[in-house]
GUBAZA-278616 format. One record per residue (C-alpha): chain; x, y, z; residue in three letters; residue number from 1. Coordinates in Angstrom, 2 decimals. Layout:
+-------+---------+---------+---------+------+------+
: chain :      xx :      yy :      zz : resn : resi :
+-------+---------+---------+---------+------+------+
:     A :       X :       Y :       Z :  Ala :  NUM :
...
+-------+---------+---------+---------+------+------+
% end
This chain:
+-------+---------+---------+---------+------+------+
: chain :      xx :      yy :      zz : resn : resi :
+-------+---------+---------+---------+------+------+
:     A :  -46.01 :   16.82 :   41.28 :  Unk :    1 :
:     A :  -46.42 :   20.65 :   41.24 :  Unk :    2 :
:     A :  -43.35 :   21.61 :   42.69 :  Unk :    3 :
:     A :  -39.84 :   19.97 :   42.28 :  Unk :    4 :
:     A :  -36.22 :   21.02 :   43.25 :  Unk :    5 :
:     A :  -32.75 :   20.69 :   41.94 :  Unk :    6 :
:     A :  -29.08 :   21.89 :   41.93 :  Unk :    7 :
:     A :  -28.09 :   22.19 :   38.69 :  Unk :    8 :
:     A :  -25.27 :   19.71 :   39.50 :  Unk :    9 :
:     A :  -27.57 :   17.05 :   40.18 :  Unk :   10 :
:     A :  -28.68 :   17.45 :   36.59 :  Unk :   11 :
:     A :  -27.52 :   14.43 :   34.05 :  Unk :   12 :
:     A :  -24.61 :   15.38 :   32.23 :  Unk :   13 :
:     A :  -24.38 :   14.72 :   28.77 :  Unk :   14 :
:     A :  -20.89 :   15.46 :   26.81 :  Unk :   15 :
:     A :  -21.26 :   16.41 :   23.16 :  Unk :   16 :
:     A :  -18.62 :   15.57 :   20.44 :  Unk :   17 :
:     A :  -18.51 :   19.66 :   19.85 :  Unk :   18 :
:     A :  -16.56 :   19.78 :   23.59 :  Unk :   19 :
:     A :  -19.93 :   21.33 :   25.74 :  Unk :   20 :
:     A :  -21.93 :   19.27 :   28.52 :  Unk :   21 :
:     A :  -25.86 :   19.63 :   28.13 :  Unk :   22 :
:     A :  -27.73 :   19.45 :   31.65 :  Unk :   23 :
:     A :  -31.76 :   18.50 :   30.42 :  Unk :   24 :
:     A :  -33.77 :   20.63 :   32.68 :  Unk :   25 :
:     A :  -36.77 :   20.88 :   30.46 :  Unk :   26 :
:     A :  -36.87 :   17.19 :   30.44 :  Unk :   27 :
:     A :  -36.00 :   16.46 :   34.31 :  Unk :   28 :
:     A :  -38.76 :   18.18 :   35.57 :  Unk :   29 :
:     A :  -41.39 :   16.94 :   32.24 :  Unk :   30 :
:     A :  -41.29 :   21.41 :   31.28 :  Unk :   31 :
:     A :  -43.85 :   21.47 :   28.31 :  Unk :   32 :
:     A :  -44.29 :   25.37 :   28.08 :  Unk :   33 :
:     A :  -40.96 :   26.81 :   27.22 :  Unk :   34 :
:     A :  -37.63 :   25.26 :   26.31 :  Unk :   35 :
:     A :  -34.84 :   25.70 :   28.95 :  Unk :   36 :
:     A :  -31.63 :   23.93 :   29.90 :  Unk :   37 :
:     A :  -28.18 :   24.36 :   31.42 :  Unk :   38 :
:     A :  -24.51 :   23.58 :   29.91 :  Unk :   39 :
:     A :  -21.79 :   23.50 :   31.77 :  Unk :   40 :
:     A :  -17.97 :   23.60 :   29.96 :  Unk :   41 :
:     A :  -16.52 :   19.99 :   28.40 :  Unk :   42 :
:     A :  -13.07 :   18.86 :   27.10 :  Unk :   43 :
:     A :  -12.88 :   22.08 :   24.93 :  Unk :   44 :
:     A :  -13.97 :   24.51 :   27.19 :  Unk :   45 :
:     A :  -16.88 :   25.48 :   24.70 :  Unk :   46 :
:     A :  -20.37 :   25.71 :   27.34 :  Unk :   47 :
:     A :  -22.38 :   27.24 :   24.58 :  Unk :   48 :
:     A :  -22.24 :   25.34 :   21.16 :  Unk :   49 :
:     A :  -22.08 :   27.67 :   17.97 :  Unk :   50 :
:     A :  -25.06 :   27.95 :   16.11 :  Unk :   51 :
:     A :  -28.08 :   30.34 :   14.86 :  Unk :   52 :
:     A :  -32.14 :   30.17 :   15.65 :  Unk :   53 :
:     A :  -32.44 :   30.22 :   12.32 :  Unk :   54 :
:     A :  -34.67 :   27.35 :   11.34 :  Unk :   55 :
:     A :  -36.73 :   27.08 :   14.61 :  Unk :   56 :
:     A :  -36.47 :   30.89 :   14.79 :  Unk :   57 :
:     A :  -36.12 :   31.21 :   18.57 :  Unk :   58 :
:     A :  -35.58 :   33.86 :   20.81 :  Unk :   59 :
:     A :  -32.87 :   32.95 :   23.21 :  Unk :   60 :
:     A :  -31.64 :   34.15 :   27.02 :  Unk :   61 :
:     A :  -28.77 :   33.24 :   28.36 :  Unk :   62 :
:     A :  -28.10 :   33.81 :   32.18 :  Unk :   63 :
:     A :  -24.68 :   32.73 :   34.01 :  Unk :   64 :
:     A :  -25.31 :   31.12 :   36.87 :  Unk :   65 :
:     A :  -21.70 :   30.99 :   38.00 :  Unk :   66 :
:     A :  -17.85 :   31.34 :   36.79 :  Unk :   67 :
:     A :  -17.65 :   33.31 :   33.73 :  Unk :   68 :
:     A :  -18.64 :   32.94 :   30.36 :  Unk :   69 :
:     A :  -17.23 :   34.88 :   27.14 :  Unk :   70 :
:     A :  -20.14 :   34.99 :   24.25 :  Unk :   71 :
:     A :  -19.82 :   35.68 :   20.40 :  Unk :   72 :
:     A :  -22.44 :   37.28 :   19.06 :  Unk :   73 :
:     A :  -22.27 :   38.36 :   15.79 :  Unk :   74 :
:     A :  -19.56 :   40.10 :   15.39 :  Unk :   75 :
:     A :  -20.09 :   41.08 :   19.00 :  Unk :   76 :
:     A :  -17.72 :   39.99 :   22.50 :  Unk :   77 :
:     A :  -19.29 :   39.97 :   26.02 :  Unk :   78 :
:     A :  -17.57 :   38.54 :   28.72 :  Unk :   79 :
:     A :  -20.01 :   37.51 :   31.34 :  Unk :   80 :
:     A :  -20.23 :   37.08 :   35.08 :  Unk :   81 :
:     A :  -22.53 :   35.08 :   37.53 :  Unk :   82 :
:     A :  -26.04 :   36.34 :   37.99 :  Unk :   83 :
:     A :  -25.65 :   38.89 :   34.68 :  Unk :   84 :
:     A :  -28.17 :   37.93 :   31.55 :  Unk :   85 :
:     A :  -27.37 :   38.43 :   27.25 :  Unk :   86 :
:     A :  -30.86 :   38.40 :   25.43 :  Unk :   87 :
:     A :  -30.57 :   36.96 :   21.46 :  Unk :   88 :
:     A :  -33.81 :   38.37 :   19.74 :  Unk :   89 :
:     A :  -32.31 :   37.46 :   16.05 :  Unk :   90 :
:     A :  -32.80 :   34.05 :   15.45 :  Unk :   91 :
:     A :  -30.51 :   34.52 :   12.52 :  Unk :   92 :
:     A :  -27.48 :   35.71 :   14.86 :  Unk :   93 :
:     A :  -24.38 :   32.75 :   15.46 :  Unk :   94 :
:     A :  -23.94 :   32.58 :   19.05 :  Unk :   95 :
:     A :  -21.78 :   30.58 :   21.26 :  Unk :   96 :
:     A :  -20.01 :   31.12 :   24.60 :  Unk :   97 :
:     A :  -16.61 :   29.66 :   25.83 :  Unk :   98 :
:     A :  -15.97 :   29.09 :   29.61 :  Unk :   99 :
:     A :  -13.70 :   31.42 :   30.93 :  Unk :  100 :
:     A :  -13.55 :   29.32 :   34.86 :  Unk :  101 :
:     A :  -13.77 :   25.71 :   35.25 :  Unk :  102 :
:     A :  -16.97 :   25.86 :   36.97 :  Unk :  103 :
:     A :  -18.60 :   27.97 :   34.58 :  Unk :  104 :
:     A :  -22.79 :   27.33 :   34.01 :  Unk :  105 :
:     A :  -24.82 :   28.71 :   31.67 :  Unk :  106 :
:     A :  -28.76 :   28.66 :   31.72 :  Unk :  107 :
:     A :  -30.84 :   28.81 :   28.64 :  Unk :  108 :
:     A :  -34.29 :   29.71 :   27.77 :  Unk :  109 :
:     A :  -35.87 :   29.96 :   24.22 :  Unk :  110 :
:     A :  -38.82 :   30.38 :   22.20 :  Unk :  111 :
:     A :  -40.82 :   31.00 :   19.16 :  Unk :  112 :
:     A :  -42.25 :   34.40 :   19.90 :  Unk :  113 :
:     A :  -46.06 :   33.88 :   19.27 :  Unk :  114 :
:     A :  -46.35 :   30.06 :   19.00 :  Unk :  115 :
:     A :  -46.67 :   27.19 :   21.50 :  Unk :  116 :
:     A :  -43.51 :   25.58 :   22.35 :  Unk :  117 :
:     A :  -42.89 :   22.11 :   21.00 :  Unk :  118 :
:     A :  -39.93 :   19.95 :   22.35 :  Unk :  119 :
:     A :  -36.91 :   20.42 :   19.70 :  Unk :  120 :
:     A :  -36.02 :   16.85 :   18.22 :  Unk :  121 :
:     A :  -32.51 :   18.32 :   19.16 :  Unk :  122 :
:     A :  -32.96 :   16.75 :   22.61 :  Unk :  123 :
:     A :  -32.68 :   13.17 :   21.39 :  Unk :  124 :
:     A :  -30.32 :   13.55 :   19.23 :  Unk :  125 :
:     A :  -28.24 :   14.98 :   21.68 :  Unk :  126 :
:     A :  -29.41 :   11.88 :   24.37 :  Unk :  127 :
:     A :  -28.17 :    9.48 :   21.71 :  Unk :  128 :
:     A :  -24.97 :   10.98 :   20.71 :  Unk :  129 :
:     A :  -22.60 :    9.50 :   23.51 :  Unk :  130 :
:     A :  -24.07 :    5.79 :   22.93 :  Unk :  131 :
:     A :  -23.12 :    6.16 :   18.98 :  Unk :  132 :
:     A :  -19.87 :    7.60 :   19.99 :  Unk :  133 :
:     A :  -19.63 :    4.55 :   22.77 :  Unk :  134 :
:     A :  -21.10 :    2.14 :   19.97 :  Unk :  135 :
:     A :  -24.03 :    1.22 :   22.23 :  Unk :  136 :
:     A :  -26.16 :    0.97 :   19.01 :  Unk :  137 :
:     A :  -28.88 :   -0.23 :   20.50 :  Unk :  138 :
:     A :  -29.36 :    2.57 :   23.02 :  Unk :  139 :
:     A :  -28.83 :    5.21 :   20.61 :  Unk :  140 :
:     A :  -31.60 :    3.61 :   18.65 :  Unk :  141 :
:     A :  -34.01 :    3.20 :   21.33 :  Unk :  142 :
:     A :  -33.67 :    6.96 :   22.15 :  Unk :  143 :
:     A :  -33.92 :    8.23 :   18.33 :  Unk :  144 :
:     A :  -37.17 :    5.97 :   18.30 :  Unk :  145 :
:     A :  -38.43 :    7.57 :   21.34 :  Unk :  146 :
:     A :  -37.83 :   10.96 :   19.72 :  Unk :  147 :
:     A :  -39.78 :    9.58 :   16.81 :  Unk :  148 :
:     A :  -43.24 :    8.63 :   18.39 :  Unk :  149 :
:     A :  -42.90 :   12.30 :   19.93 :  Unk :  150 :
:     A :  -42.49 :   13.65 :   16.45 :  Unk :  151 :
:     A :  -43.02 :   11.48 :   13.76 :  Unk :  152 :
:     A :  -41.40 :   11.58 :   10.16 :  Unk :  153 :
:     A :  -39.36 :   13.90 :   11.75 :  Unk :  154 :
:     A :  -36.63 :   13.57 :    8.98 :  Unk :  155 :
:     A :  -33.13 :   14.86 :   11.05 :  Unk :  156 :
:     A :  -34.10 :   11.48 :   13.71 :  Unk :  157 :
:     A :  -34.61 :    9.86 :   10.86 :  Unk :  158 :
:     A :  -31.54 :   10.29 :    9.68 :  Unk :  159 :
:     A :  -29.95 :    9.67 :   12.99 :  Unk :  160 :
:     A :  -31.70 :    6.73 :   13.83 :  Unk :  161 :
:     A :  -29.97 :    5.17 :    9.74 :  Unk :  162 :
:     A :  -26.66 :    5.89 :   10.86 :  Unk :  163 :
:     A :  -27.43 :    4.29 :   14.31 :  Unk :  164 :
:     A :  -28.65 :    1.49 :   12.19 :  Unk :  165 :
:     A :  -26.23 :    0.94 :    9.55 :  Unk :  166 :
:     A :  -23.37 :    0.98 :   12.46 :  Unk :  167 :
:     A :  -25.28 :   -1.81 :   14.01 :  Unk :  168 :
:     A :  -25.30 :   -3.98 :   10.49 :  Unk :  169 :
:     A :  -29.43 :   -3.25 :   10.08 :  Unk :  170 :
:     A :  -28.43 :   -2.10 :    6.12 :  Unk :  171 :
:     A :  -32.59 :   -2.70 :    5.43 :  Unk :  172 :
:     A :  -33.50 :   -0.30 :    8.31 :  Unk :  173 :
:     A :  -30.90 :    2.25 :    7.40 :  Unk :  174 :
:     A :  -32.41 :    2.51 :    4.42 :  Unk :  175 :
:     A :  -35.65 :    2.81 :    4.75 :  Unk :  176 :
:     A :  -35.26 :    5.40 :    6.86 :  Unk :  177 :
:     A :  -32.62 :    7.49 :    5.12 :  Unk :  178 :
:     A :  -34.94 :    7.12 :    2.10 :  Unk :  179 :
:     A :  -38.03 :    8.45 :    4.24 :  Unk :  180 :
:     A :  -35.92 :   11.20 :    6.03 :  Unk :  181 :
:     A :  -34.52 :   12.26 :    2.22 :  Unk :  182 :
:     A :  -38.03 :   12.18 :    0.85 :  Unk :  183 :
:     A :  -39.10 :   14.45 :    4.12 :  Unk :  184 :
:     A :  -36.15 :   17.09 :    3.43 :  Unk :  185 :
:     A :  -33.73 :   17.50 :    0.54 :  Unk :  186 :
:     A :  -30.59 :   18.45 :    2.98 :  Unk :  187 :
:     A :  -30.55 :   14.35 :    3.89 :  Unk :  188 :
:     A :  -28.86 :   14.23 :    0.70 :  Unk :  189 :
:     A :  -25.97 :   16.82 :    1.72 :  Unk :  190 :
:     A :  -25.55 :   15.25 :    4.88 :  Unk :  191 :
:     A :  -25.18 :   11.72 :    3.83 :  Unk :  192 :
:     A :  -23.14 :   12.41 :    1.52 :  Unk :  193 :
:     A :  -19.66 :   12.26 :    3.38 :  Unk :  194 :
:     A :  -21.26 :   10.80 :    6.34 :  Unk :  195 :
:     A :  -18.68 :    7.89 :    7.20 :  Unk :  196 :
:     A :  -21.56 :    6.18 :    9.64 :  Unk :  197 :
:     A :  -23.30 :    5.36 :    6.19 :  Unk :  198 :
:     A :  -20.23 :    3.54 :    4.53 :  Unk :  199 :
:     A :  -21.79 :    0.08 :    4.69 :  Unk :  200 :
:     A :  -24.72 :    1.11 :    2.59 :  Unk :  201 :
:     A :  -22.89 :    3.80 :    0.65 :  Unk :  202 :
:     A :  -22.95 :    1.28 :   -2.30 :  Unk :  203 :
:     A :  -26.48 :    0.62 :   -2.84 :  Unk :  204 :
:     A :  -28.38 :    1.51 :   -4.87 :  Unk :  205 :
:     A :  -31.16 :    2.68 :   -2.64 :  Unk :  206 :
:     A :  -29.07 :    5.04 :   -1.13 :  Unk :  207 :
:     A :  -29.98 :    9.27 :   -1.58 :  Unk :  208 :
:     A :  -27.78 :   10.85 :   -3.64 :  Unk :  209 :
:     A :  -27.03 :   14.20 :   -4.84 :  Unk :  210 :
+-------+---------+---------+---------+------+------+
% end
């Protein structure tokens, strides 16, 4: 289909245990040449989570499509209004935004200036998130894996998809792939280490420690 319409309303609405709802746009209309989605404010009023570009090294836009929206930017405040745009050319910048009206929505649109864009492993972690936090292991698994034959070795899904596993009671699976995603990147190590989803295979000896 070359053409396809929809409110951003219609969008799936995903809730995200740091108070923000993602709305997938990239992903409900199959958008391989640039990364773009919508949030819209959760329980916390957060509609922009807090973070930097800094390891995928994207330049962001942000454009509020309605309500209003107060950024942090550096050190930087700008309170927002509907149809007005902030550009974020640092990737190493924190950013975040905080709805300032109910029905505040925030578009985003990012890339790596210069390179193709390839779909952030991000978006399944973020798919799987309310089935761990529901303890619909299963699910949560079957997304992570999905993520997985889209990028493989991947080592953050990797992680993801152990804790999924040693909720569910798989203690082999959890740790064969803790061990791969710790072999892939040393920072497994730092985030297993307190990571209460690991508790039932904290004790073996298999497990990644510092």
């Amino acid at each position: 289909m070359s053409v396809a319409l929809a409110h951003v309303d219609e969008l799936e609405a995903i809730e995200l245990p740091e108070g923000f709802v993602w709305r997938p746009v990239r992903s409900r209309f199959g958008i391989q040449a640039f990364g773009v989605n919508a949030y819209t404010p959760g329980a916390t009023g957060q509609v922009v989570e807090e973070h930097t570009e800094e390891r995928l090294e994207h330049e962001e836009i942000y454009l509020v499509l309605r309500g209003r929206v107060r950024f942090t930017i550096g050190d930087d405040e700008h309170e927002l209004g509907q149809g007005q745009l902030v550009f974020v050319r640092d990737p190493s910048l924190k950013r975040g935004g905080v709805a300032l009206t109910d029905d505040a929505a925030v578009l985003v649109i990012g890339g790596k200036p210069g390179q193709a864009h390839e779909v952030s492993a991000w978006e399944w972690m973020f798919r799987a998130s309310p089935h761990l936090r529901a303890g619909r292991h299963d699910e949560a698994r079957q997304v992570l894996q999905e993520g997985l034959e889209a990028k493989p070795g991947h080592p953050a899904l990797l992680y993801n998809l152990a804790c999924a596993e040693a909720l569910a009671g798989d203690s082999e699976a959890a740790l064969d792939h803790l061990g791969e995603a710790a072999a892939a990147d040393e920072r497994v190590r730092t985030w297993a280490e307190k990571d209460s989803d690991l508790d039932s295979i904290r004790d073996d000896p298999r497990f990644p420690r510092l």
